[in-house]
C-alpha positions in Angstrom: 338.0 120.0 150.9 335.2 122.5 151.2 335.2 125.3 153.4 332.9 125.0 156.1 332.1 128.6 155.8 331.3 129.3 159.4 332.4 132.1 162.0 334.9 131.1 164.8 336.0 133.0 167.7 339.2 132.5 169.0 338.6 132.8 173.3 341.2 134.1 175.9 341.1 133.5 179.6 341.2 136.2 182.0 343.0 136.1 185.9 341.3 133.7 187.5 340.9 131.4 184.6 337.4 132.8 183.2 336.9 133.8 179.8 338.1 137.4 178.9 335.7 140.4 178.5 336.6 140.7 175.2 336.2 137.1 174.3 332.3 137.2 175.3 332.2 140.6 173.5 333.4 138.7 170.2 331.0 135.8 170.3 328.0 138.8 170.5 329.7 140.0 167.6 330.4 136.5 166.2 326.7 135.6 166.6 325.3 138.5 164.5 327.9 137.7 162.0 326.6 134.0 162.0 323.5 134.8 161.8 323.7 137.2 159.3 325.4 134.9 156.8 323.3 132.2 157.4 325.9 130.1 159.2 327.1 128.8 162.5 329.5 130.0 165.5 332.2 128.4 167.0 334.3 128.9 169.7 337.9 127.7 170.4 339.4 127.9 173.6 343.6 126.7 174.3 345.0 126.4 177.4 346.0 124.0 180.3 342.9 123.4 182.5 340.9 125.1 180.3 337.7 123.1 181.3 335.7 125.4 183.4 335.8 128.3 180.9 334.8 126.0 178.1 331.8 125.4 180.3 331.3 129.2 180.8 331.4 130.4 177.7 328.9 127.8 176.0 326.5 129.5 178.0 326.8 132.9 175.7 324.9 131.5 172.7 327.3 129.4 170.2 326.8 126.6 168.7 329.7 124.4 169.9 333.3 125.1 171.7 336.3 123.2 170.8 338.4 123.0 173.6 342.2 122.7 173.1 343.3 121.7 176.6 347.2 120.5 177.0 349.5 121.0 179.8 352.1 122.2 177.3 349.3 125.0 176.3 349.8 126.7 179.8 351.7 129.2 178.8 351.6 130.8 175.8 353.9 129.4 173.3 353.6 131.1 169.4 354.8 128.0 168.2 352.7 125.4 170.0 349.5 127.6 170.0 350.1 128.3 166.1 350.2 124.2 165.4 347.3 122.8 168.2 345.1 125.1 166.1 346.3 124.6 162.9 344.6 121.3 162.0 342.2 122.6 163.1 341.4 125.5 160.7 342.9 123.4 157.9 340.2 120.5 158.6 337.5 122.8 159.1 338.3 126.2 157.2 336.2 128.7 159.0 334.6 132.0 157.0 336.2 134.3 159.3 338.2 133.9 162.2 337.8 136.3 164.9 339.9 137.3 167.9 340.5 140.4 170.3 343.3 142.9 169.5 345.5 142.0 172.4 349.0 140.6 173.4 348.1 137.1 172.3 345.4 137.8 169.1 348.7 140.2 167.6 351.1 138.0 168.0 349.4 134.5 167.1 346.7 135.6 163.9 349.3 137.0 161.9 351.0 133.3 161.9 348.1 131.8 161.5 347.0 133.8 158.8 351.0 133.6 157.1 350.3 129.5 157.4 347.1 129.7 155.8 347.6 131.9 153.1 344.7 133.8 154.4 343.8 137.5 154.4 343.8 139.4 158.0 342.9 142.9 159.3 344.2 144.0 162.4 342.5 146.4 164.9 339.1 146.5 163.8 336.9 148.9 165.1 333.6 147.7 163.4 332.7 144.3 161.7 329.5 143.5 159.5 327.6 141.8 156.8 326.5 143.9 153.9 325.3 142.0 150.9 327.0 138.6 151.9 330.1 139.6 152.6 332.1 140.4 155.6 333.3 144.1 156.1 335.5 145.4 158.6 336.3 148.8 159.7 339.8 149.8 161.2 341.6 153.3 161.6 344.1 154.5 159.2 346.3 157.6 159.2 347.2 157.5 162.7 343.3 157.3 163.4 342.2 160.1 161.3 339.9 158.1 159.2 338.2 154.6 158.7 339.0 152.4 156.0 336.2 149.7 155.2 338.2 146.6 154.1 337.5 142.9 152.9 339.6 139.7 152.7 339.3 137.9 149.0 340.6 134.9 150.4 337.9 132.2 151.6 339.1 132.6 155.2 339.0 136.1 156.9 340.9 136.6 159.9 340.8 139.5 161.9 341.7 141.3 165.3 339.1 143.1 166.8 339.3 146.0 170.1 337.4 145.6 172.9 333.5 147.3 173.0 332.7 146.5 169.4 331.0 143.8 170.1 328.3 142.9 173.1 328.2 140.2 175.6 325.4 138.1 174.8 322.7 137.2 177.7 323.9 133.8 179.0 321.6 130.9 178.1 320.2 128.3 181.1 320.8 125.6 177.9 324.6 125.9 177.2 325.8 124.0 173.7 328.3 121.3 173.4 331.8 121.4 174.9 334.1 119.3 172.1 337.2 118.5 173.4 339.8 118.8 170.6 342.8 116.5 170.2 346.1 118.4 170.2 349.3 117.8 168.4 352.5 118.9 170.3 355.5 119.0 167.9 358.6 120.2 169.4 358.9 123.9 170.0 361.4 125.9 168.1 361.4 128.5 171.3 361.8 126.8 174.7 360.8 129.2 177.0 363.5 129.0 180.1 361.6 131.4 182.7 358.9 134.2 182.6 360.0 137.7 184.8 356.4 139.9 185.4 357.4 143.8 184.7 354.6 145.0 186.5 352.4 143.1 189.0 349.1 144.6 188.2 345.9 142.8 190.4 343.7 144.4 186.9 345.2 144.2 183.4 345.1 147.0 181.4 343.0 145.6 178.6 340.5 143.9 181.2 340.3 147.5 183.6 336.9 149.1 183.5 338.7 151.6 185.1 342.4 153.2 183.8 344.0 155.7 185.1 346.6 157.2 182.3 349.5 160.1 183.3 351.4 162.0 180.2 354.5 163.9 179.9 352.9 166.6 182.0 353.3 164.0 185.2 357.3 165.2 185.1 358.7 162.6 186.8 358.2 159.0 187.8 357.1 160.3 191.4 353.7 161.5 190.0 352.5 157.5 188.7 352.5 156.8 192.3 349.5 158.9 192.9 348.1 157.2 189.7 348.5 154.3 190.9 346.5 154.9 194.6 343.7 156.4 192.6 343.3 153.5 190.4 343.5 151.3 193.0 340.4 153.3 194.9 338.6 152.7 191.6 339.4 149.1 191.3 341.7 150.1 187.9 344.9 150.2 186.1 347.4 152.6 185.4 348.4 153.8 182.0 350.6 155.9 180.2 350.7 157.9 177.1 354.3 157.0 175.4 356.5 159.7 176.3 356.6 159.0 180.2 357.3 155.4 178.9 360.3 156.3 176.9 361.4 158.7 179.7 361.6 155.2 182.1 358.9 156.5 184.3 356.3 153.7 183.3 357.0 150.6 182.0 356.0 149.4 178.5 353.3 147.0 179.8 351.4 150.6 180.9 351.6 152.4 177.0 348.0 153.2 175.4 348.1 154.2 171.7 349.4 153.0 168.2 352.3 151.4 169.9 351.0 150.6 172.9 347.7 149.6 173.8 344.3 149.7 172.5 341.7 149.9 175.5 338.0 150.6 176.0 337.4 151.1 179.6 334.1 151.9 181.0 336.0 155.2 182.8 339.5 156.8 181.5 341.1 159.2 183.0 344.0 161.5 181.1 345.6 163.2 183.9 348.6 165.9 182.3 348.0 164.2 178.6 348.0 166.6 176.0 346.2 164.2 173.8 348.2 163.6 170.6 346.6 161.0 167.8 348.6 158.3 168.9 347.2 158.5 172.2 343.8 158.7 171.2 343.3 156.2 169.1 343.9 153.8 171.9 341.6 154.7 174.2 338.9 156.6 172.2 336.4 154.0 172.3 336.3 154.3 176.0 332.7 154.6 177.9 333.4 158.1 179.5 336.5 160.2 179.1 338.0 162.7 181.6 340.7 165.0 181.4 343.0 167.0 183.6 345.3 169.2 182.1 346.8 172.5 183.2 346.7 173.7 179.2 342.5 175.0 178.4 343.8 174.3 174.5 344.8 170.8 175.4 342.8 168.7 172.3 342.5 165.9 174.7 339.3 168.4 175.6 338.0 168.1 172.5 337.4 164.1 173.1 336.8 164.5 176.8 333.1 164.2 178.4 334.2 165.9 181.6 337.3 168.4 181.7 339.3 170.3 184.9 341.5 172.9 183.9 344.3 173.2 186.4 347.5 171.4 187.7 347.2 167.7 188.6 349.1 168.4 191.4 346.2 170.7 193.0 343.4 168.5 191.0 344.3 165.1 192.1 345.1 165.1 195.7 341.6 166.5 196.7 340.1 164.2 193.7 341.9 161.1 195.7 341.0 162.4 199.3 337.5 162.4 198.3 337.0 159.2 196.9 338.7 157.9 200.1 336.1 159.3 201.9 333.9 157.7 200.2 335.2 154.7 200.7 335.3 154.5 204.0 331.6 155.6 204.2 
């Protein structure tokens, strides 16, 4: 069987059932790669009901999408999302398989690539072609440098953060929707019932907007203001890890090496000290702003705007203003 040798971007939904952010990011990304090598881009959408975001995302400028759509795809399920694709990838070996570095591309490439036998990089910060091969770029050492990798299997796979890529300008001429058949063995996980930790209108990852609070908050009391700002700025909240640990944020809220990797258009480090960990999951962000009581704070260092002082002086006035505004 011969490798088919082409680029395929794996697609995610958003709330409201439209592709994610970072899924029309990848195909931009996809597409240079594609083009690049000479080759074609695919995209593969799973889901239940998946129909009307097949339909949207043909219109960013691949060259087919194969839609997975099931009613036992719904929810995400590793073990049924691992086999519908499968087949696929073993009938068709791609070149390089491509998907965001979020809850579902951690948790279901790494199977994928285990099942395959292929090689995969995580959290890529930078993909390219450079003399017919396929290059990405990650953080190492806690973020401290880049390392430039390669797979030398025949398939790539790789996870890639949000912002590396650009959304393509949607064509009036989208390409074919393919609907995919899709096997459904028994699942070795039955999923009894689902329990949301945080009921967030904007997810973290999709925010163009977060709102993050550090150790410096003191207390759980403090993410309530967080959370009225973000809300002014149509955001989410975050958290740097130790008000996590301390049980004053839940898990969901975490940005950094253990937490979340996110690239809003705004972030805002209110009381965050701005340790590597943090950073290097939010340093890709548009515009950066800190508040932090400390003048030697690093998070200074990386922060376009800065206001020395305590957040409990800075942000009240910050959040009365943009009220104002508001209501004007």
């Amino acid at each position: 069987m011969e490798r088919s040798g082409k680029i395929m971007v794996l697609a995610e939904t958003a709330k409201g059932d439209r592709p994610a952010s970072i899924s029309l990011e990848l195909m931009g990304l996809g597409r240079e790669l594609a083009d690049g090598l000479g080759t074609s881009l695919s995209v593969v959408i799973l889901g239940s009901g998946v129909g009307d975001a097949a339909r949207e995302l043909a219109r960013y400028g691949p060259d087919e999408v194969l839609s997975l759509d099931h009613p036992s795809l719904g929810a995400y399920n590793p073990d049924l999302y691992k086999e519908a694709i499968l087949g696929l990838l073993k009938s068709s070996p791609p070149r390089a398989l491509l998907a965001g570095h979020t809850s579902l591309g951690q948790d279901l490439l790494p199977r994928l690539a285990f099942s395959l036998d292929c090689g995969l990089v995580t959290d890529c910060v930078g993909v390219k072609v450079e003399g017919g091969e396929i290059l990405f770029i990650r953080p190492v050492f806690g973020g401290n440098a880049l390392a430039v990798q390669k797979a030398t299997t025949d398939t790539a796979m790789a996870t890639v953060r949000a912002r590396v890529g650009e959304v393509p300008a949607p064509s009036a001429t989208p390409c074919e929707v393919r609907p995919v058949e899709v096997e459904t063995p028994a699942p070795r996980l039955e999923i009894k019932g689902r329990e949301i930790i945080e009921d967030r209108e904007c997810p973290l990852e999709e925010a163009p907007v977060v709102v993050s609070g550090g150790r410096g908050m003191g207390g759980e009391e403090g993410f309530s203001q967080l959370r009225e700002l973000a809300s002014l700025l149509g955001g989410a909240v975050g958290a740097s890890r130790p008000p996590v640990d301390s049980g004053w944020a839940p898990t969901t809220c975490q940005v950094g090496i253990t937490g979340k990797v996110v690239a809003p258009d705004l972030y805002i480090a209110v009381a965050i000290s701005g340790s590597t960990q943090h950073l290097s999951g939010m340093s890709e962000a548009g515009k950066i702003v800190a508040i932090n009581k400390d003048p030697d704070a690093y998070i200074f260092k990386v922060s376009d705007y800065g206001v020395v002082g305590d957040w409990k002086q800075v942000l009240p006035s910050f959040t009365a203003a943009l009220r104002e505004t508001a209501r004007d």
